[in-house]
MMTF fields as JSON, N, C-alpha, C and O atoms, coordinates in Angstrom:
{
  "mmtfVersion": "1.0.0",
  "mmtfProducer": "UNKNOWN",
  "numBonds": 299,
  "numAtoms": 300,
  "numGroups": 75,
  "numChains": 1,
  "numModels": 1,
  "chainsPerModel": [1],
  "groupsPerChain": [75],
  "chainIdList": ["A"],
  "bondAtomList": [4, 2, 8, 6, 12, 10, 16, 14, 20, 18, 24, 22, 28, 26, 32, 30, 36, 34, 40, 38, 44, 42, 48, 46, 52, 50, 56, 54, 60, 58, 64, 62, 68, 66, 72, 70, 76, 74, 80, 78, 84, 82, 88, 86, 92, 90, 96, 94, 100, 98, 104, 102, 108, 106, 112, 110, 116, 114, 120, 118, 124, 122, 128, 126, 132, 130, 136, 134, 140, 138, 144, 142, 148, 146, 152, 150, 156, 154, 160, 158, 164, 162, 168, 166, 172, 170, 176, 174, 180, 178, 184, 182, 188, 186, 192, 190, 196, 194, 200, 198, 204, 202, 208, 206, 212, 210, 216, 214, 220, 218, 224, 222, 228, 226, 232, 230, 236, 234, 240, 238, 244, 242, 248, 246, 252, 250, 256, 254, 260, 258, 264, 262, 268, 266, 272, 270, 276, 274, 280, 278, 284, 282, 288, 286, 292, 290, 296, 294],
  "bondOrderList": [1, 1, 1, 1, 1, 1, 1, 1, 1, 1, 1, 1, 1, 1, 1, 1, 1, 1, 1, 1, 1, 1, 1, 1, 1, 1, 1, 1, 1, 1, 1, 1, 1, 1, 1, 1, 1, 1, 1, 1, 1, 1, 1, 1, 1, 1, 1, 1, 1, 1, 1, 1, 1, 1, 1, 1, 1, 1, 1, 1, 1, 1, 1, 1, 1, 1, 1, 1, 1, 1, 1, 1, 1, 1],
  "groupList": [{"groupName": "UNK", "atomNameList": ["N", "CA", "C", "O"], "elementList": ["N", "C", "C", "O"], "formalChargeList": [0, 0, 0, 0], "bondAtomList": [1, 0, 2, 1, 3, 2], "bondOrderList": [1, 1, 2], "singleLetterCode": "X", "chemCompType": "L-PEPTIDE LINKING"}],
  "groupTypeList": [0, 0, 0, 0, 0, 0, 0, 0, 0, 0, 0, 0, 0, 0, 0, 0, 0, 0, 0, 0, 0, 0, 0, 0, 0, 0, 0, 0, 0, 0, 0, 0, 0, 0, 0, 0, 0, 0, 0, 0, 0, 0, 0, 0, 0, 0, 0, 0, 0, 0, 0, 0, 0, 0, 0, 0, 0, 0, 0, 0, 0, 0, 0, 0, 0, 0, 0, 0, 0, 0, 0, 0, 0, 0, 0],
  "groupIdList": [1, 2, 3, 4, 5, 6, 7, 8, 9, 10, 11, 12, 13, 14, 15, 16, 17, 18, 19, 20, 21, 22, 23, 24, 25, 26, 27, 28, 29, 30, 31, 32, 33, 34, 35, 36, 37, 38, 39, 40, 41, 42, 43, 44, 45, 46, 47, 48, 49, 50, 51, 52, 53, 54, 55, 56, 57, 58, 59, 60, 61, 62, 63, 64, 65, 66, 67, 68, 69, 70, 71, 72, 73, 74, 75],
  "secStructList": [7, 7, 7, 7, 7, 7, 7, 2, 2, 2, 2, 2, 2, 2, 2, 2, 2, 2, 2, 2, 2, 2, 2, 2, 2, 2, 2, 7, 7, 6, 6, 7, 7, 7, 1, 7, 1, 7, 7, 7, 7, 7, 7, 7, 7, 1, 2, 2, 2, 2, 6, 2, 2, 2, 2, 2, 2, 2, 2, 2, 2, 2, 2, 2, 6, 6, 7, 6, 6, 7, 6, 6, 6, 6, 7],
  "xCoordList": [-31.663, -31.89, -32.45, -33.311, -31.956, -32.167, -33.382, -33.439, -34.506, -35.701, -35.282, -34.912, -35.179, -34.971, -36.52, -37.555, -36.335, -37.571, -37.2, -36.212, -38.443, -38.068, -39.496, -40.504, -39.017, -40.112, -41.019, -40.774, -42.702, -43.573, -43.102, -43.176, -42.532, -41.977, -41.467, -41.777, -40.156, -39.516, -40.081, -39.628, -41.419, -41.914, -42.782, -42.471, -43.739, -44.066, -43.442, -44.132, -42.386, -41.685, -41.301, -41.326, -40.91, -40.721, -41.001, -40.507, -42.334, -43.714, -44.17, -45.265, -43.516, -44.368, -43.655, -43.878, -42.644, -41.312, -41.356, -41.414, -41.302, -41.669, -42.604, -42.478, -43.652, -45.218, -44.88, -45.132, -44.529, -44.115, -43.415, -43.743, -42.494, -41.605, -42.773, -43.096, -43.344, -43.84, -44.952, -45.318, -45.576, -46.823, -46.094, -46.369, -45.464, -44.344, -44.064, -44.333, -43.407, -42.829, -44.213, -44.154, -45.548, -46.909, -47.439, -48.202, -47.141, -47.793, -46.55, -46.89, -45.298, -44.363, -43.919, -43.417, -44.194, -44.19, -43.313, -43.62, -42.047, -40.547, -40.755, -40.77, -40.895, -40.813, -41.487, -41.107, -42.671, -44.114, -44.536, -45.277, -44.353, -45.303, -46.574, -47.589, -46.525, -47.861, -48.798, -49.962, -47.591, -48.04, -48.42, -48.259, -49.004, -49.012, -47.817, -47.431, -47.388, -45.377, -46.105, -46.276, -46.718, -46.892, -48.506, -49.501, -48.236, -49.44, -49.316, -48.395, -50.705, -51.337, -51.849, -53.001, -50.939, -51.835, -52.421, -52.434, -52.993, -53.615, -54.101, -54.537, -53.969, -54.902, -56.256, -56.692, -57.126, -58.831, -58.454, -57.732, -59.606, -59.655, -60.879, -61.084, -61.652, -63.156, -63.611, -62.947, -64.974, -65.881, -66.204, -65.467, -66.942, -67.544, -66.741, -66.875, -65.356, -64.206, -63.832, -63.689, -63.64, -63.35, -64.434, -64.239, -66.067, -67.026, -66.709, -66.796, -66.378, -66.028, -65.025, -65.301, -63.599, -62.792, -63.257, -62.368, -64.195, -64.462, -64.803, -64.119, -66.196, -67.417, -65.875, -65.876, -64.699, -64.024, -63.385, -63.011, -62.773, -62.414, -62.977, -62.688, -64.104, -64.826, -65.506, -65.868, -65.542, -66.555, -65.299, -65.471, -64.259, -63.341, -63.025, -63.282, -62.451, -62.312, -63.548, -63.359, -64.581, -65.092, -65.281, -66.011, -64.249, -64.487, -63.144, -62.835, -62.273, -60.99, -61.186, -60.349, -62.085, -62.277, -62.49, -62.299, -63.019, -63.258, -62.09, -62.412, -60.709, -59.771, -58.866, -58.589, -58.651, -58.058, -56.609, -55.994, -56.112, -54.393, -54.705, -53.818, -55.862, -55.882, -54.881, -55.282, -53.832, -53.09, -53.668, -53.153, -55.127, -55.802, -56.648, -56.844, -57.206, -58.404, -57.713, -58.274, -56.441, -56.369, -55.271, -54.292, -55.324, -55.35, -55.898, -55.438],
  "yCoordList": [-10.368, -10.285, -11.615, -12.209, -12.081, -13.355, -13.189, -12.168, -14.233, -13.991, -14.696, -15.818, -14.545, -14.976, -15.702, -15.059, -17.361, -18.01, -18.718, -19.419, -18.31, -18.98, -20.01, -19.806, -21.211, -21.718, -21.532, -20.779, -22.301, -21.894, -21.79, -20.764, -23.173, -22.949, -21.878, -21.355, -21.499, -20.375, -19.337, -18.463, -18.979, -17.469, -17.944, -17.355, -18.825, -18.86, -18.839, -18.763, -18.881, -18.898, -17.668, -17.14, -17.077, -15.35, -14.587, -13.838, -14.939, -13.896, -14.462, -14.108, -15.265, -15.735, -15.03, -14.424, -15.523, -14.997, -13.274, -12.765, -12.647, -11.412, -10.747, -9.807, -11.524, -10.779, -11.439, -10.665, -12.265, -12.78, -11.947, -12.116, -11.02, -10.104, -9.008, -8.527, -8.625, -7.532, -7.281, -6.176, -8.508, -8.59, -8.447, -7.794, -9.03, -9.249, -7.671, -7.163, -7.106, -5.684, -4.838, -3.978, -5.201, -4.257, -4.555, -3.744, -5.782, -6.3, -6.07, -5.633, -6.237, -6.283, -7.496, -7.277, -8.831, -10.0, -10.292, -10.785, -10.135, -10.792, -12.293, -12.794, -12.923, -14.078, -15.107, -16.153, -14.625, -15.219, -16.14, -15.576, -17.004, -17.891, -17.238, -16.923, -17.078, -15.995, -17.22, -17.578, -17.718, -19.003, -20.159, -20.376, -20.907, -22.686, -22.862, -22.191, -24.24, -24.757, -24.796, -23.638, -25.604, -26.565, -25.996, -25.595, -26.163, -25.597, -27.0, -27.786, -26.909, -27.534, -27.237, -26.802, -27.431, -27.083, -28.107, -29.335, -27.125, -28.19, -27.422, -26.271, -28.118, -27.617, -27.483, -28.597, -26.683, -26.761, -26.868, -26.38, -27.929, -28.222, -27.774, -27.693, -27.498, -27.076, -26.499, -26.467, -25.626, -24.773, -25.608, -25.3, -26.518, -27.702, -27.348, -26.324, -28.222, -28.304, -26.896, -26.686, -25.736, -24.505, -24.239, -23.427, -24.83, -24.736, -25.461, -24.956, -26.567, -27.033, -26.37, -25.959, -26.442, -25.694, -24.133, -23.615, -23.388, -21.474, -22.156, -21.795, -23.461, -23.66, -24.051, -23.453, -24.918, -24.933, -24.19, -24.159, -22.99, -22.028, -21.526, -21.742, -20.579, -20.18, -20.156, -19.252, -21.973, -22.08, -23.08, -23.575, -23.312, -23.834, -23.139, -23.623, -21.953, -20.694, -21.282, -21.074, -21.927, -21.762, -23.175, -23.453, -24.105, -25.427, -25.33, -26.331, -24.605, -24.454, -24.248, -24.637, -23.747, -23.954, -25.088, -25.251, -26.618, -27.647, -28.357, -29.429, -28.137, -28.938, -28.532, -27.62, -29.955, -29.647, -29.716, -30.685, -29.344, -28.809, -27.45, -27.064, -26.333, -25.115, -24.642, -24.749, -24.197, -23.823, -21.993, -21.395, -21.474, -20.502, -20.497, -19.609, -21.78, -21.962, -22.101, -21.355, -22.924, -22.597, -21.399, -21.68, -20.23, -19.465, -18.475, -17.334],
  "zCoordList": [33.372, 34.804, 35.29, 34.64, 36.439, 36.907, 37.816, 38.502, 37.9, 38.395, 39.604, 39.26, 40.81, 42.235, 42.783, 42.957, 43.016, 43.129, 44.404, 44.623, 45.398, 46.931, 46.588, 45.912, 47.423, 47.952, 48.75, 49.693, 48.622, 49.819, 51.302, 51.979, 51.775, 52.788, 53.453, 54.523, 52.179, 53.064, 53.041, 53.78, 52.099, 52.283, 53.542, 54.577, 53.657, 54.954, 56.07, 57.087, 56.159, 57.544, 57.713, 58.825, 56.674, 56.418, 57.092, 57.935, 56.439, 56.813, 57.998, 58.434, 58.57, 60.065, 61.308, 62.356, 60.474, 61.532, 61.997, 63.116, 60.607, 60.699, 61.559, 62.344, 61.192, 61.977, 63.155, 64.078, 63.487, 64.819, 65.596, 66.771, 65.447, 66.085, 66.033, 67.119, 65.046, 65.038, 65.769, 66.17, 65.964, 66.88, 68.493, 69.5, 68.273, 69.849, 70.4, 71.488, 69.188, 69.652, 70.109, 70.988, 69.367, 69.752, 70.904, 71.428, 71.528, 72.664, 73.594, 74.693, 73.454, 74.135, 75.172, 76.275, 74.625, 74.887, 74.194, 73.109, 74.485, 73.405, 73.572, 74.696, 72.605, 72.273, 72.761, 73.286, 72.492, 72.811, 71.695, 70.89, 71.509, 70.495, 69.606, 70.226, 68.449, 67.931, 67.316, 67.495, 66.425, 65.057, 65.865, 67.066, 64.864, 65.752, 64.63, 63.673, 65.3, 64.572, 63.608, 63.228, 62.899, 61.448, 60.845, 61.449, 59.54, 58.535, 57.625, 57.404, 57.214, 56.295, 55.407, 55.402, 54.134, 52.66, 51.928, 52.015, 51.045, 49.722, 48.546, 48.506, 47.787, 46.424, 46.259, 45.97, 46.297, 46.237, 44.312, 43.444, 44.54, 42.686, 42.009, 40.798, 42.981, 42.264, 42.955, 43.991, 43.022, 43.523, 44.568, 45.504, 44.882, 45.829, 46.436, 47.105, 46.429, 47.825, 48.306, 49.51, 47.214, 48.08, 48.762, 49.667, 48.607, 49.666, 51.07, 52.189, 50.783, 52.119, 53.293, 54.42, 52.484, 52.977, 53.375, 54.051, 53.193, 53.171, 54.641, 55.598, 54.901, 55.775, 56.805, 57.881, 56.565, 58.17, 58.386, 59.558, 57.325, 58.013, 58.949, 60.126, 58.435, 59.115, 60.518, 61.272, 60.577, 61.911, 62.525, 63.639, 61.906, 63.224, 64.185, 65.287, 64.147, 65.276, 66.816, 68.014, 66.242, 67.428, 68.175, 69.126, 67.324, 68.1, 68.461, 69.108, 68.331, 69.364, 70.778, 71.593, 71.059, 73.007, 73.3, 74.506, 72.426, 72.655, 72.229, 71.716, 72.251, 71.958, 73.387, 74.165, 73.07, 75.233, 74.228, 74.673, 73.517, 73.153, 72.717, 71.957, 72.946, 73.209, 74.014, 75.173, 73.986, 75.262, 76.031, 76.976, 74.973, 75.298, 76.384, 77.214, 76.262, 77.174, 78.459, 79.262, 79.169, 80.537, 80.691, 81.382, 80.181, 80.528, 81.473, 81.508]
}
């Protein structure tokens, strides 16, 4: 049996795409933008850096009202 291997890419777009309709169909906003276009990965190599990275997850959410390419805030 042949093991079927997708790349990151395409499972992310997948799964974006997907929840993208699906969020769409719950709100009923057909084709509303859900995702931002582009993601950024990386490798965490040690405990330290996955500290850093947990600390901007976390508290970026709230310096997004201070980015004037929010397209939330003039809402």
């Amino acid at each position: 049996m042949a093991t079927l291997r997708h790349p990151l890419p395409e499972i992310v777009h997948t799964l974006k795409s997907f929840s993208a309709r699906r969020i769409n169909d719950i709100r009923q906003t057909s084709g509303v933008p859900v995702w931002q276009r582009n993601y950024y990965d990386r490798i965490i190599h040690d405990p330290i850096e996955y500290g850093w990275v947990h600390r901007y997850i976390e508290t970026n959410p709230a310096n997004g009202m201070n980015d004037s390419r929010n397209a939330q805030k003039r809402l």
